[in-house]
C-alpha positions in Angstrom: 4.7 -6.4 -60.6 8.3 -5.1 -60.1 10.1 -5.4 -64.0 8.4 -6.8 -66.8 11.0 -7.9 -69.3 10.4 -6.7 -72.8 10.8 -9.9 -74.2 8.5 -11.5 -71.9 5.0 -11.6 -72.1 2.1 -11.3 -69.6 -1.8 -11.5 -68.7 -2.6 -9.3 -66.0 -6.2 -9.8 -64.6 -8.9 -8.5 -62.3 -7.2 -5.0 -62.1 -10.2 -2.8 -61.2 -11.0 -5.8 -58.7 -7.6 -5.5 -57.1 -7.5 -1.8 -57.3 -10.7 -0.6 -55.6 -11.3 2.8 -54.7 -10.7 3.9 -51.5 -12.4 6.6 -49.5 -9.9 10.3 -49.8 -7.7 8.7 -51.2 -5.6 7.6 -54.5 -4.2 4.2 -55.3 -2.1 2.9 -57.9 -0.5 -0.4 -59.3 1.9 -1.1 -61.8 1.2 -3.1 -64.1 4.0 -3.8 -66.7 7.7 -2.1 -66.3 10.7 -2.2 -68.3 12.9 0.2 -70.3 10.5 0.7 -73.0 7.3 0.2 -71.2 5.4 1.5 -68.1 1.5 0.7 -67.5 0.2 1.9 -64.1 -3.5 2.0 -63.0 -4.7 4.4 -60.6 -8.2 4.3 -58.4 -8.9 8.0 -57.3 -12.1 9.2 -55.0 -14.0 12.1 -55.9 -12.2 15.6 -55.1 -8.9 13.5 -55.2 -6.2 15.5 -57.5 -2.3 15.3 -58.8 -0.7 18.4 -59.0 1.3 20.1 -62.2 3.7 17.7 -63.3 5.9 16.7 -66.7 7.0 13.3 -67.9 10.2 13.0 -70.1 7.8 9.6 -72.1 5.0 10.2 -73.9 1.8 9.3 -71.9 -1.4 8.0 -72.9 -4.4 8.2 -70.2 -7.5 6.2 -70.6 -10.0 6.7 -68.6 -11.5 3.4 -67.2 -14.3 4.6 -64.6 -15.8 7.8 -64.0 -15.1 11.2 -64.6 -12.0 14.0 -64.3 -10.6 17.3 -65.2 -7.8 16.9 -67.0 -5.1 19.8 -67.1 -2.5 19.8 -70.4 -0.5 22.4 -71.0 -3.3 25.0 -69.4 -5.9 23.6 -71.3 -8.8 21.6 -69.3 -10.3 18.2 -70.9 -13.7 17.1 -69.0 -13.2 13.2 -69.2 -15.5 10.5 -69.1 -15.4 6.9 -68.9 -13.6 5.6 -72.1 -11.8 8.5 -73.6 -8.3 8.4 -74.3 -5.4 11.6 -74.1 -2.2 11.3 -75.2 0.4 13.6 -74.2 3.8 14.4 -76.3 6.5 14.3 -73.5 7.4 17.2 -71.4 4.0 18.3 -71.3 3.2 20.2 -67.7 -0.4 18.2 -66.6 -2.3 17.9 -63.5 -5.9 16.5 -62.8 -9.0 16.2 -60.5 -11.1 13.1 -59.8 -15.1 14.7 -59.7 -16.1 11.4 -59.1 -14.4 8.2 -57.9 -12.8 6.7 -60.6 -10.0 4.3 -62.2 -7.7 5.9 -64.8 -4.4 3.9 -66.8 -1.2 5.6 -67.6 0.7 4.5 -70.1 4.3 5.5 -70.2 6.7 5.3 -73.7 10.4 5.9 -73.8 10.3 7.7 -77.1 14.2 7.9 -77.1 14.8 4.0 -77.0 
């Protein structure tokens, strides 16, 4: 899905389905996308990793599947299936998949 209006409403299904994990590799797919608004769900495999990054939105990640190190602001959070990590904006993050596994990213303008 390109642009998600914000006045428009929408049911997204089968995402794990349609996001399977493939093999040295990580996927994503967005989700929902407007000015306010970004959802984006990612399949990692184990060993997979994104480097030190920033975003100028605040971020929640919930982890779907499996299980990851999760880098913020130097500090390391060992997550597992179902916890949730929320990120003030401008925070400097990075992660590693040490299993296969499915995270969402949710992205808020904070300025809007």
């Amino acid at each position: 899905m390109a642009t998600t209006e914000i006045t428009e409403s929408v049911s997204i299904r089968n995402v794990l389905t349609d996001l399977p994990i493939t093999k040295e590799a990580t996927t994503s797919r967005v989700l929902v996308n407007n000015p306010l608004l970004r959802v984006v769900d990612f399949a990692f495999d184990e060993g997979q990793l994104l480097t030190e990054h920033s975003s100028p939105r605040a971020v929640v990640v919930t982890l779907l599947t499996g299980t990851m190190d999760f880098d913020v602001a130097g500090e390391t959070h060992q997550l597992v299936a179902g916890d949730v990590l929320y990120m003030a904006p401008g925070v400097n993050h990075a992660l590693r998949a040490t299993s296969a596994c499915h995270m969402q990213l949710v992205l808020v303008d904070t300025t809007a």
